[in-house]
N, C-alpha and C positions, 0 to 999 in steps of 0.2 A: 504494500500500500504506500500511494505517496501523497504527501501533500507540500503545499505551498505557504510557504506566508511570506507577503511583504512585508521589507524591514530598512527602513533609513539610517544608515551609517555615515556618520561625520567622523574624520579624520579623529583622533584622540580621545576620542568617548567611549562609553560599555555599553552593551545596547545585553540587554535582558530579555532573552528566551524563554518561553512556556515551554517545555516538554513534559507535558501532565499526564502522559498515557507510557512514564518507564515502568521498568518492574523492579516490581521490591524481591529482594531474595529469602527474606525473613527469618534471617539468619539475625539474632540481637547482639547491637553490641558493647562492647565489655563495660563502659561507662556512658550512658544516656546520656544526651543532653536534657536541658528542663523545659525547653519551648522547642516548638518547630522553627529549623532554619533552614536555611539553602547548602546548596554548598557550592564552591568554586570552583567550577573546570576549568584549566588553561589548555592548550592544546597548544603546541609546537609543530611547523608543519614548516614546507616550501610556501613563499609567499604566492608563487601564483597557483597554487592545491585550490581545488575546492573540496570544505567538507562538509559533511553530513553527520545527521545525528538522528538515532532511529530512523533513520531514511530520507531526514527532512533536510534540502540545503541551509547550511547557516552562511547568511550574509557576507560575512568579515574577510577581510585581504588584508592579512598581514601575517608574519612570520611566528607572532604569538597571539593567539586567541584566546578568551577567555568570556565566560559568562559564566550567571547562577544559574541554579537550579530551583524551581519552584520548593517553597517552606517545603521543607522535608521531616515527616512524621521521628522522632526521635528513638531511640533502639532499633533501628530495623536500619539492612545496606540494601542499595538502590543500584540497577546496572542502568548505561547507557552503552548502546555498541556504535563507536564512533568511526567511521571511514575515511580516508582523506585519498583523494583524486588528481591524480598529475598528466599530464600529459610529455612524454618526453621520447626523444627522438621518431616522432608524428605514431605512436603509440599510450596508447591509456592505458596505466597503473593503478592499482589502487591496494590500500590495506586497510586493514579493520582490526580494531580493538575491541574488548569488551573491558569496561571501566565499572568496577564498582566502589562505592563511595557510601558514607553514612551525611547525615544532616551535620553542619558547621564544617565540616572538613572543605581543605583544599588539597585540589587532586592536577599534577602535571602529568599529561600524554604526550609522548614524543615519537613523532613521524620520519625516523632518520633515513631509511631504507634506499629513499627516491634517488639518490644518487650512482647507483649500482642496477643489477639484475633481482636483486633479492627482493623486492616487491611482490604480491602475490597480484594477479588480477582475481 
């Protein structure tokens, strides 16, 4: 399934994404937080990557990505399986992660691969 959303990005700003349809793994964990929070993905990639998340394009062009995640239920980890897409020598690459995270956490994914064969499509 895919869908769309438009999304205006200006040069130095953080532009905050819904993904309200991830999955929880319901695995708890070892210290709750006391409120629901987000958490922080950065994503590291090629600037000119596009990536995806649960299948959805995310906006941004630049070499470090980031956004929150919707208030996240506390004691419980959440995956997002994120993809990022290059094009390189007039062939499309791509790889995918599966990211799991708990609410408050910041979490770094790094896209290094694109520069070699080791990419998987």
């Amino acid at each position: 399934m895919t869908r769309g959303k438009q999304v205006t990005v200006r040069a130095g700003s953080v532009v905050d994404l819904g993904y309200e349809d991830m999955m929880a793994t319901d695995e708890p964990e070892t210290r709750p937080a006391k409120e629901s929070t987000p958490a922080r993905i950065t994503v590291r990639l090629p600037e000119d990557a596009r990536l995806f998340v649960h299948g959805d394009l995310c906006p941004l062009t630049s070499s470090s990505r980031s956004f929150d995640t919707p208030k996240l239920e506390p004691g419980r980890r959440y995956l997002y399986v994120i993809r990022a897409q290059v094009e390189r020598d007039g062939q499309q690459k791509s790889e995918t992660r599966k990211v799991i995270f708990r609410a408050g956490e910041q979490v770094t994914v790094a896209f290094d691969n694109f520069n070699g064969d080791e990419a998987s499509r």
